[in-house]
C-alpha positions as CSV (number, residue, x, y, z in Angstrom):
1,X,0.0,0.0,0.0
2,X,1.3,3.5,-0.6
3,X,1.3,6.3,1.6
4,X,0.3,9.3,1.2
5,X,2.6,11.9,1.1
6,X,1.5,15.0,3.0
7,X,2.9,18.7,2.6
8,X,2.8,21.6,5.3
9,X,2.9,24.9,3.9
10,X,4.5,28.0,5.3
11,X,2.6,31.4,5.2
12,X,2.1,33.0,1.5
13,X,4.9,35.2,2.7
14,X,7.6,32.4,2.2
15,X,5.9,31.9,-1.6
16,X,7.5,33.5,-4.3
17,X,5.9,36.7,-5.3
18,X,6.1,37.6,-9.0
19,X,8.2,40.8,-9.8
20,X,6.6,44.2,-11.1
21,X,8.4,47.1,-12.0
22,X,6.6,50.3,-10.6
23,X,7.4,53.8,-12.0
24,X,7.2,57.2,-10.4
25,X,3.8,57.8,-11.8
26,X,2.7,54.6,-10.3
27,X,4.3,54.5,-7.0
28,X,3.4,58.5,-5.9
29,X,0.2,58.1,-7.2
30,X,-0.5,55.4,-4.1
31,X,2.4,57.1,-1.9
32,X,0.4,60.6,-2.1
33,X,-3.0,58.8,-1.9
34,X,-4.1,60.3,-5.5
35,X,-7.7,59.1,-7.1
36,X,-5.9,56.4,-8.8
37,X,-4.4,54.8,-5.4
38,X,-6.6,52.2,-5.6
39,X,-6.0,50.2,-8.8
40,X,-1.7,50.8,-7.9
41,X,-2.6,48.8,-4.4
42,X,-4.7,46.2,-6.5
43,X,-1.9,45.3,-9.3
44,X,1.1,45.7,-6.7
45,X,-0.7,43.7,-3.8
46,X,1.7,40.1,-3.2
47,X,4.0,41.3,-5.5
48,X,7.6,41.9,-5.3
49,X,8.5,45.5,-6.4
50,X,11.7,46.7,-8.1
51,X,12.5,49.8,-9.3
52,X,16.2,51.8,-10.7
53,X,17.8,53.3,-8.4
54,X,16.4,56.7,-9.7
55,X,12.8,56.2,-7.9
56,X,13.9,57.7,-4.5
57,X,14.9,61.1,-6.2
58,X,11.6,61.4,-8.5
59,X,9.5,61.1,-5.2
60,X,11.0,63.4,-3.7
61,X,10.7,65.4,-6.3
62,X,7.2,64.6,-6.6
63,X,6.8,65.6,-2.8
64,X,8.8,68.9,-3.3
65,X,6.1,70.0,-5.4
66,X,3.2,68.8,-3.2
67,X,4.9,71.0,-0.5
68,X,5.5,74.0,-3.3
69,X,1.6,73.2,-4.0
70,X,0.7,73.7,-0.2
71,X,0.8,70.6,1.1
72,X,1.2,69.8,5.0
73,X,5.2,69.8,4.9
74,X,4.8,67.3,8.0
75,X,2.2,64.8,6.4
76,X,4.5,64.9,3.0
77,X,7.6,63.8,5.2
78,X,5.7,61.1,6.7
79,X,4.5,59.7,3.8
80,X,8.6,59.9,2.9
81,X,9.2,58.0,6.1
82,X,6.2,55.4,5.0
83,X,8.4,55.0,0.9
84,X,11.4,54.5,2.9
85,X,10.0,51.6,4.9
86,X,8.9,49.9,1.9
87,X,10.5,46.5,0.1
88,X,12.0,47.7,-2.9
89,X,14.3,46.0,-5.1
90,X,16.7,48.6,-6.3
91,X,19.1,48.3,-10.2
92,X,21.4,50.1,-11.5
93,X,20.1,50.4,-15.2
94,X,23.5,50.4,-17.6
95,X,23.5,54.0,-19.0
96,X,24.5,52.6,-22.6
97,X,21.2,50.0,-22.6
98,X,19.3,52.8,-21.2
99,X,20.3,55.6,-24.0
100,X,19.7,52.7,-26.9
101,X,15.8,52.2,-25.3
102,X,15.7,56.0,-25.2
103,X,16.8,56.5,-28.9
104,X,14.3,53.8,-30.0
105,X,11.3,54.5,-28.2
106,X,11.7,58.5,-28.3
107,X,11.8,58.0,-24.3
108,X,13.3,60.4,-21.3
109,X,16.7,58.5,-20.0
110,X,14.4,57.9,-16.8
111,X,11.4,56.0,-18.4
112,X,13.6,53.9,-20.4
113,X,15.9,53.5,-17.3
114,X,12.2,51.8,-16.0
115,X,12.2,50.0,-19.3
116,X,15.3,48.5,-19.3
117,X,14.3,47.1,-16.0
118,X,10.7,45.5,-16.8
119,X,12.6,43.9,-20.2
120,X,16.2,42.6,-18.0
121,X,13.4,40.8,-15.4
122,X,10.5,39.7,-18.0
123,X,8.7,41.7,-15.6
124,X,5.1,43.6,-16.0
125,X,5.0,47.9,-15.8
126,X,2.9,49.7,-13.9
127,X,3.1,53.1,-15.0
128,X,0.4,55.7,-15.6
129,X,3.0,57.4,-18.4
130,X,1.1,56.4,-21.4
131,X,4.0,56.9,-24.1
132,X,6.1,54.6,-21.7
133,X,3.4,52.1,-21.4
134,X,3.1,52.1,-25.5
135,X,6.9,51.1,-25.8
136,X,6.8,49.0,-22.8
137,X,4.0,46.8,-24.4
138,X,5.8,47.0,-28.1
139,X,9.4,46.2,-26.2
140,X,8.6,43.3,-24.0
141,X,6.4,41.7,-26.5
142,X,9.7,41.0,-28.4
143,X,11.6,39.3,-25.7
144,X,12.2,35.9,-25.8
């Protein structure tokens, strides 16, 4: 007679997660609770997140001019303090691989920079930037 063999699973956290990349425009839109918060917590819930390096200073960009706007200075650096705390993969993108993207999709060194990444992991973009989305969905439709 054969037995039956019998598996205990750990919590989902010890399962792998599958990788998204998640842009500025993505990321500040559920940093800085915008409308759009929402559907960013929906596709980046049980995923891992990576990002270039480059994400820390566009948020704070982003936050300088939510301050310039009128923002509570206080709230904004919280919210600073919450993006800190979070699990993000951080890449260096290759400046080379990064200007070729930009040259071929007409893209800013930063949103191919974003590019490079989704392409180098085989990895879905969340982004909000539609001209990025376009080449994102025309560029990792030709990886193998």
């Amino acid at each position: 007679m054969l037995r039956q063999l019998l598996v205990a699973e750990p919590p989902a956290v010890w399962q792998v997660r599958p990788p998204v990349v998640v842009d500025c425009s993505a990321l500040a839109s559920w940093l800085f609770q915008e409308p759009e918060m929402d559907q960013v917590a929906a596709l980046l819930s049980g995923k891992t997140l990576h990002a270039p390096n480059l994400l820390p200073y566009e948020i704070v960009n982003v936050a300088r001019k939510k301050v310039t706007a009128g923002a509570n200075t206080e709230h904004i650096r919280l919210l600073l303090d919450d993006f800190a705390a979070h699990q993000i993969n951080w890449h260096a993108a290759p400046p080379q691989a990064v200007l070729a993207l930009a040259n071929r999709w007409s893209l800013s060194a930063y949103d191919a920079a974003y590019l490079w990444l989704a392409a180098e992991l085989k990895a879905p973009l969340a982004t909000f930037d539609r001209q990025l989305a376009l080449a994102a969905r025309q560029h990792l439709n030709t990886l193998e």
